[in-house]
Every structure is written in C-alpha cells, then in structure tokens.
C-alpha positions in Angstrom: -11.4 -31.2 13.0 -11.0 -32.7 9.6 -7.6 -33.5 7.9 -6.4 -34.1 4.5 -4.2 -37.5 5.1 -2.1 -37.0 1.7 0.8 -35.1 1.0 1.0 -31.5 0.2 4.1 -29.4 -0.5 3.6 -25.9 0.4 4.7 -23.0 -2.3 5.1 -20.9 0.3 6.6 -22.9 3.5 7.9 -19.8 5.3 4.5 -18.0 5.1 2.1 -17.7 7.8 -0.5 -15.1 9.2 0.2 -11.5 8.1 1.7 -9.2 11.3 -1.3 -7.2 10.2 -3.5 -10.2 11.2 -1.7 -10.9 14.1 -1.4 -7.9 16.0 -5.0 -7.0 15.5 -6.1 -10.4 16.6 -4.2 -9.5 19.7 -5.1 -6.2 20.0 -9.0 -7.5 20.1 -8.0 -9.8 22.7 -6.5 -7.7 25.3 -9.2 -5.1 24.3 -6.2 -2.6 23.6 -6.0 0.8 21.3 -5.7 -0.5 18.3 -2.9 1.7 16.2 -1.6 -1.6 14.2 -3.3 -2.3 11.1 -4.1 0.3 8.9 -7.6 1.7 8.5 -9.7 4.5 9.9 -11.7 4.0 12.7 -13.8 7.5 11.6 -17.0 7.2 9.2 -16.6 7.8 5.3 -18.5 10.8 3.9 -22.1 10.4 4.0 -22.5 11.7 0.2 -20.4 8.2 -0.8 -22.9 6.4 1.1 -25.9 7.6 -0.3 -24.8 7.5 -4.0 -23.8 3.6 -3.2 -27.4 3.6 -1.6 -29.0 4.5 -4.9 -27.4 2.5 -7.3 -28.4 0.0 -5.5 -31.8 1.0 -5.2 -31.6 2.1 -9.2 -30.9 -1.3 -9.5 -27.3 -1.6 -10.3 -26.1 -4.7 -8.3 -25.3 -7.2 -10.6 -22.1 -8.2 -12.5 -19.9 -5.2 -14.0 -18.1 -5.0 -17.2 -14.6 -7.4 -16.6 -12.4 -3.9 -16.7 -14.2 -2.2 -14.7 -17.5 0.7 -15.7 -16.8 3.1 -18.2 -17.8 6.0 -16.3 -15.2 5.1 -13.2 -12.5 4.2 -16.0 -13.1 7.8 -17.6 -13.2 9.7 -14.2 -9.6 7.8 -13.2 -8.2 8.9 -16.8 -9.6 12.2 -15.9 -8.4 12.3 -12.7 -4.8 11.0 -14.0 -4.2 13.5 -15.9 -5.4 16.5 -13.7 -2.8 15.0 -11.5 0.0 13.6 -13.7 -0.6 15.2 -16.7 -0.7 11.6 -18.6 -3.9 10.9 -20.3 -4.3 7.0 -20.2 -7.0 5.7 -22.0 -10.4 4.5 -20.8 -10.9 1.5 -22.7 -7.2 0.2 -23.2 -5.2 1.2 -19.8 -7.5 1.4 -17.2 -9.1 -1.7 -15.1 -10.7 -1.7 -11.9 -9.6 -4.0 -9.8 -11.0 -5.6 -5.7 -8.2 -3.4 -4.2 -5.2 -2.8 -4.5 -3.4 -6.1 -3.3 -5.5 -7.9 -5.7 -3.7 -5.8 -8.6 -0.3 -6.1 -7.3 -1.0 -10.0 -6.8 -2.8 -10.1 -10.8 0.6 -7.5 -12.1 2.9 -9.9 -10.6 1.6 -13.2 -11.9 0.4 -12.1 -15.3 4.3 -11.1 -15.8 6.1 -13.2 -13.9 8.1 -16.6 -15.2 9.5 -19.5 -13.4 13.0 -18.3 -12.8 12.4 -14.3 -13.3 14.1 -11.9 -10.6 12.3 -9.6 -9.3 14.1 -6.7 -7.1 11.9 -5.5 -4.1 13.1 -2.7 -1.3 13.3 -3.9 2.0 11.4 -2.9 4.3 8.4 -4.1 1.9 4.9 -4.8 2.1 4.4 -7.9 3.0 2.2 -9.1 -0.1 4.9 -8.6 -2.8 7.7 -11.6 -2.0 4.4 -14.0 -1.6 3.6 -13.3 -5.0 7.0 -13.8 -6.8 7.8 -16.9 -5.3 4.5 -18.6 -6.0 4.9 -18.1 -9.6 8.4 -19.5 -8.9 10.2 -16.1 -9.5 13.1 -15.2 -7.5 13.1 -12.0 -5.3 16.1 -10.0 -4.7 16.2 -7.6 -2.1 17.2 -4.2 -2.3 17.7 -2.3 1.4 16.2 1.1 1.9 19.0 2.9 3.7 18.4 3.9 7.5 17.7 6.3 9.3 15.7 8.0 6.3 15.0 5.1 4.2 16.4 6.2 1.3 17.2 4.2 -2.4 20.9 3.1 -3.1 20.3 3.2 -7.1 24.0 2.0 -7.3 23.2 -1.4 -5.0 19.9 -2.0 -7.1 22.3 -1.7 -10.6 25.0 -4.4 -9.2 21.8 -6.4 -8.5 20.3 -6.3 -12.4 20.9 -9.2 -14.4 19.6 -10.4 -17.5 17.0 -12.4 -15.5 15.6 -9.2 -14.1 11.7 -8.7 -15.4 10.4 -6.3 -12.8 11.5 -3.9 -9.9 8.7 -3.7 -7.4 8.3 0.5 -6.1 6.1 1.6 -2.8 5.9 5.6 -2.4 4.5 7.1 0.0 6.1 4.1 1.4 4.5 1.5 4.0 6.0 1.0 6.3 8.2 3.5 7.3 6.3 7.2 5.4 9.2 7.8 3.0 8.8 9.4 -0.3 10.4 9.0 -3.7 12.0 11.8 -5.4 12.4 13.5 -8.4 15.9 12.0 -8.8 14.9 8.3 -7.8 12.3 8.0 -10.4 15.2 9.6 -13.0 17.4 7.3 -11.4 15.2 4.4 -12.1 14.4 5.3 -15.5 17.8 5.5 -16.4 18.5 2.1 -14.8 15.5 0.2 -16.9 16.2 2.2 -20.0 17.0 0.1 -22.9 15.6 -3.3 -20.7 12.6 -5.6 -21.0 11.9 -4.7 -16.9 8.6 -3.9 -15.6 8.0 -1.8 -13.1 5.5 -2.5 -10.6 4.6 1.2 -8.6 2.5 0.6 -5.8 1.0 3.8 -5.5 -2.6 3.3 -2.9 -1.1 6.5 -0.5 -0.7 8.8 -3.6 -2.9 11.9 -2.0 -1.5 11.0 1.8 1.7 13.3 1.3 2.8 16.0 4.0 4.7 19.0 4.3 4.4 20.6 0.7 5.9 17.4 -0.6 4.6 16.5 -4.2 4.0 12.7 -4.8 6.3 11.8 -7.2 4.7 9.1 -9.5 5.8 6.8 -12.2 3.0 8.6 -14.3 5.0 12.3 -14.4 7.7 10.2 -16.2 6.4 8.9 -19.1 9.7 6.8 -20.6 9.0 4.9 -17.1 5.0 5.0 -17.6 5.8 2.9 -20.7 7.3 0.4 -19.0 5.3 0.5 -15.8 1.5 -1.1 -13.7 0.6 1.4 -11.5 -1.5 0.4 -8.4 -3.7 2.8 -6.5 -6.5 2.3 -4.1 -9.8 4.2 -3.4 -9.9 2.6 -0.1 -7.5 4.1 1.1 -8.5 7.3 -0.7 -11.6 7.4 0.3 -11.4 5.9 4.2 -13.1 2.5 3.1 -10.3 -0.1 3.2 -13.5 -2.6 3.6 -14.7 -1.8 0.1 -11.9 -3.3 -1.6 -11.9 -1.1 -4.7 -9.0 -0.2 -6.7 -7.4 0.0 -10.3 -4.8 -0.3 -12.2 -2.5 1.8 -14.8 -0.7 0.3 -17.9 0.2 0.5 -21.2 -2.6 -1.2 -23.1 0.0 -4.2 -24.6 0.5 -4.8 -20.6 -3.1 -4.2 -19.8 -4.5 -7.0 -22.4 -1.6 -9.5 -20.3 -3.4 -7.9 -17.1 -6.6 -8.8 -17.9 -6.0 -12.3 -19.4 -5.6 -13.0 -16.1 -7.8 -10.7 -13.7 -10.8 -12.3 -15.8 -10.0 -15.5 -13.9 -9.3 -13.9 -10.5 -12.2 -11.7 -10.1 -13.4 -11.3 -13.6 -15.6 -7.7 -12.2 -15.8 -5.9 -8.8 -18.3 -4.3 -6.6 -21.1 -2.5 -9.2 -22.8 -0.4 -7.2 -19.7 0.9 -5.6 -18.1 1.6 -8.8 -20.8 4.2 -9.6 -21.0 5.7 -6.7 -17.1 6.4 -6.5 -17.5 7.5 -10.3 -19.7 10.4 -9.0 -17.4 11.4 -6.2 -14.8 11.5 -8.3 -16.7 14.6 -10.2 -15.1 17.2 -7.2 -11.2 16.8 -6.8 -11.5 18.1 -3.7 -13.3 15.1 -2.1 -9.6 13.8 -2.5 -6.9 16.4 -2.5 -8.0 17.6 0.5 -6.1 14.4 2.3 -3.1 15.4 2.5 -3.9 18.4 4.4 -6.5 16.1 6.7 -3.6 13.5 8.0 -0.8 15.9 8.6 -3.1 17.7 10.9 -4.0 13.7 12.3 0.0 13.3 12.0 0.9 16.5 13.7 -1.9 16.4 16.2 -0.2 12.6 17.1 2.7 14.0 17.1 2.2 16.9 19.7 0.5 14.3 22.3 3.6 12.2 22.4 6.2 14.9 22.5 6.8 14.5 26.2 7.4 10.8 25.6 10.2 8.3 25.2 9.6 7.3 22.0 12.4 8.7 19.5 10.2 10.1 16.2 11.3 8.9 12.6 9.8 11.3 10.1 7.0 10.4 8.3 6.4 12.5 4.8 2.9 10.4 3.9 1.0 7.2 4.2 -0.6 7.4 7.8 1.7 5.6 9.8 4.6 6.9 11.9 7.4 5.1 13.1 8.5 5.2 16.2 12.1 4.4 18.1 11.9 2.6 21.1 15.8 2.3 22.0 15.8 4.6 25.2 13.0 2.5 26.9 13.7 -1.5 26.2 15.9 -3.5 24.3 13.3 -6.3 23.9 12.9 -7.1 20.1 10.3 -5.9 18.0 8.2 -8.2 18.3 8.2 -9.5 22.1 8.2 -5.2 22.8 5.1 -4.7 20.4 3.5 -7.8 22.9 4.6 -6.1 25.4 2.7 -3.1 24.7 -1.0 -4.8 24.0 -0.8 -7.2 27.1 0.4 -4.5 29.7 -0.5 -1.4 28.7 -2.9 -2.0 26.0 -1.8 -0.2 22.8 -1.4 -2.2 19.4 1.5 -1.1 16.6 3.2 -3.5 14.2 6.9 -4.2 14.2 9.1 -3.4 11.4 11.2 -6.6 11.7 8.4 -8.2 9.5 9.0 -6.2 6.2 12.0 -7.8 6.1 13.1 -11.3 4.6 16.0 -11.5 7.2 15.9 -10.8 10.9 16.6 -6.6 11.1 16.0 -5.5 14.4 15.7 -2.3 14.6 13.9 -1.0 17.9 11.0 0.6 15.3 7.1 0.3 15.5 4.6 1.0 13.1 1.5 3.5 14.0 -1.4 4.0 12.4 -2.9 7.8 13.1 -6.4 7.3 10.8 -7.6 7.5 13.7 -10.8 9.9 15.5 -9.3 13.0 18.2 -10.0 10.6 20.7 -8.3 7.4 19.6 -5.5 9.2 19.3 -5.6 11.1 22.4 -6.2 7.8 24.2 -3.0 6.3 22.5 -0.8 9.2 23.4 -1.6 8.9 26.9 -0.9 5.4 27.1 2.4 6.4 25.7 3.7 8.8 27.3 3.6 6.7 30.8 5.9 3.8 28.9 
C-alpha cells in the first residue's frame, strides 16, 4: 500500500466515513434488510427511462450549458411557481446542479469567509458542518427541541452575532420527518430582517409531506426568498438518488457568486438526463403524486410494526421514521443499531450521528422507500426484537 511520507494537516480531523456509509457497508456484510441509507430499492418509471434512452440515442451526450439546459431551467421556474407561486427566472436564478449535496457544498463555499458563523439545527445532515469548517467558518448549533423536533426561534436569536452570514434550514427534515411551519419561516424572516444573512433551505423532500400537511418553503415568503439558496433534488423526486441531478434557487446577485464557483466544481451535469427530466416535468402529477405514494409506504410500515416494541416518533415527510428503542435495550445507538444487523439482520442509522456532541437518545433512523416486501420482511424482523 503506498504512503505519502510528508506531513499533512487535516481540515477536517474529526471527520470520517458517513454513518450512511457505514451502516450500509455493514448491512451488505451481514447480508441484512437494508432500511439505513436512504434510497428506493423499487424501479423508476419506465417513461424516465426511455426519454434518457433517446436523448442519448438523439445524440445528446456531451457537455451541457454550465447552468444547466434551458428547457430544464424553464420547466423548474415553471414548476416553482405552480407550487410557490414565485416566478424565478430561467436564465438568472436557476442552475442545475450533480445533486443536491453538491449545491449545498457550492452555497456554502461560494458565501462563506474564514471566520463567518454559520447557525445549523441539530440533529443535521451530516454534510453541512463539513462544509463550514473547511472554508474555516464556524458552526453554531442550534438544537431542535425533543420529542417533536421543534425550532426555539428565541435560542437561535441569542445565538446571532454580527459574525452571522448564513442559517442552514432542512424541512421536511432528515433525520427525524419534521416539518417547518408557517410561523417558523415568519419567525425566521423576522430574525434575518434588516441583516446581511443567507439562508441556506435544503429543500430535496419538498413533495414527501404527509397528512394534509403543506410544505412550507422559503419560496411562499418572498422577503426570505431574497435573502435565501434553495436546494432541491430530482433524485429524490423522482426515485433516482444514483442520478445525482439537482438545482438550485437564488436571487440572481447570489446566483452569479453560485456559479463563480460551480463552474470549477462541476462546471455541467448529466445531459441526457437533463432532457429527459425536462419532459417529465411537462405532467405535475409525475410528482405530486408522492406525497400520497410514501404515506401509504409510511402507514403500511407503520401497521406491520404495531405489535412491536419499538415506541413510534411521528414522521410528517421525508421517508424515514424514527423509531424509540427505550423499552427493549439501553445499549447506545450505535452498539444497538450493530446489534440489529449482526443478530437479526436489519440495517437503520442512529441518530447520535446528526449531532456534534454525544446525544443519546435511544432513536433509529428508517428508511420505508422500500418495495411491499422489503418492508414486510423488515417488520417481521421487528416485531420478534
């Protein structure tokens, strides 16, 4: 094995290999269900396939345009607005990015200074912190308030200072399925108003809401919009995490600061794809269907593990589901979540994770984008812990 002999300090000592990464990886080993990272294991709709299929037949494989087609970019504005009722703009506001991590990672270091705070809620996805502190930013954490993982609006105030340059949003929320409300998003634009911070909405589970909820986004709220990069994902949209196709939503005067820098990172994304998604895009209801298709998966979950020892923590979107584990170990999070791969052969992903300090909590994290019998296999496995 080869070995650089010189000396290298790390920008990110703590950091090793995502709980995403590591829980599959075990989950493969000890050929178990595998309900810990998050991604369908049920095909994508044959239409997608075959309009990828021809543009690349047509020809259309070879570099796009830096943000992104123009027919995708006028479908998302078009699509925006039928949703939000804010028209962004094709050419200014609009780029396509190679998923959605890849525009949170571009947001955060297009913006962010040596120095700059940035204020994230905890539990958080476990890309955001990275990001900060590589630019040499310093991330504050703000705690999502148990057992409903709710926003303290008066902690994140005591926590502004004139250092502040962007607050970091996640709703429908991964990992716990929480939603934002009406009066967060006021709460938040009363908070930045008159302020030089960013906001940072990570958005990718926008059509994944239960329950007659509404998806409250930064885009209904256009003082925020103004200040805001919103991130959304048509992998998760569209059950094709493997594509790695996204975008992004900004102002243009942020968008042209965006793109000084995505030019370098990706400069363009998959072509082909790009079209095809473009065309699928034509029917709404090839997407807001989906809230309607995981609550059934949710409910149907849900149902199969009634009978078990697992305490249920309510999940109002994304496709995961937390559950409480308190009434059957007291292991921690992560030696339990082992637990369950090696000896009865079920994956999920420990909360503990999301946060920057240990928080042990007794939760794991489920993933139901999964087929009838995945999910019927899981349960069973379950309900005999």
């Amino acid at each position: 094995m080869l070995q650089f002999d010189g000396e290298i300090p790390s920008k990110l000592p703590q950091v090793g290999l995502s709980i995403f990464a590591v829980m599959s990886k075990m989950a493969v080993e000890h050929q178990a269900v595998n309900l810990s990272q998050g991604f369908p294991d049920f095909p994508i709709a044959e239409q997608l396939i075959q309009r990828v299929n021809h543009y690349m037949k047509k020809g259309f494989n070879q570099y796009a345009p830096m943000p992104g087609i123009k027919p995708l970019r006028d479908a998302i504005s078009e699509k925006v607005y039928n949703s939000y009722q804010l028209r962004y703009d094709a050419e200014n506001e609009i780029t396509v990015t190679a998923g959605a991590t890849q525009a949170l990672y571009t947001a955060i270091t297009a913006f962010i200074r040596e120095g700059d705070e940035v204020i994230i809620f905890e539990p958080a996805y476990d890309s955001y912190a990275p990001a900060v502190k590589s630019c040499g930013g310093m991330v504050k954490y703000a705690s999502l308030t148990s057992p409903d993982f709710k926003y303290n609006w008066q902690e994140v105030r005591q926590m502004i200072t004139n250092r502040t340059r962007m607050i970091i949003i996640n709703s429908p929320h991964n990992p716990t399925g929480s939603l934002l409300t009406a009066e967060d998003l006021q709460q938040l634009e009363k908070l930045t108003r008159q302020t030089d911070i960013l906001v940072l909405s990570d958005e990718v589970y926008e059509h994944l809401v239960f329950d007659g909820k509404q998806h409250e986004s930064v885009c209904r709220y256009p003082e925020l919009a103004r200040r805001s990069l919103v991130v959304a994902s048509f992998g998760k949209t569209f059950h094709a995490t493997g594509w790695k196709l996204g975008y992004i939503l900004a102002p243009a005067n942020l968008m042209q600061e965006f793109r000084k820098l995505h030019q370098f990172v990706v400069f363009a994304v998959n072509t082909p794809i790009q079209y095809a998604i473009a065309d699928f895009l034509k029917d709404a209801e090839n997407f807001l269907q989906l809230g309607d298709f995981y609550q059934q998966k949710r409910d149907a979950f849900l149902e199969k593990i009634k009978s078990s020892k697992f305490k249920i923590i309510p999940s109002y979107g994304t496709y995961f589901q937390l559950l409480d584990y308190a009434a059957i170990s007291d292991l921690p999070e992560m030696e339990f979540a082992e637990k369950l791969i090696k000896e009865y052969g079920i994956a999920a992903v420990p909360i503990s994770p999301f946060y920057n300090r240990h928080n042990e909590q007794h939760l794991l994290r489920f993933c139901f984008a999964k087929t009838d019998e995945t999910l019927t296999k899981a349960a069973e496995i379950l309900c005999k812990i």
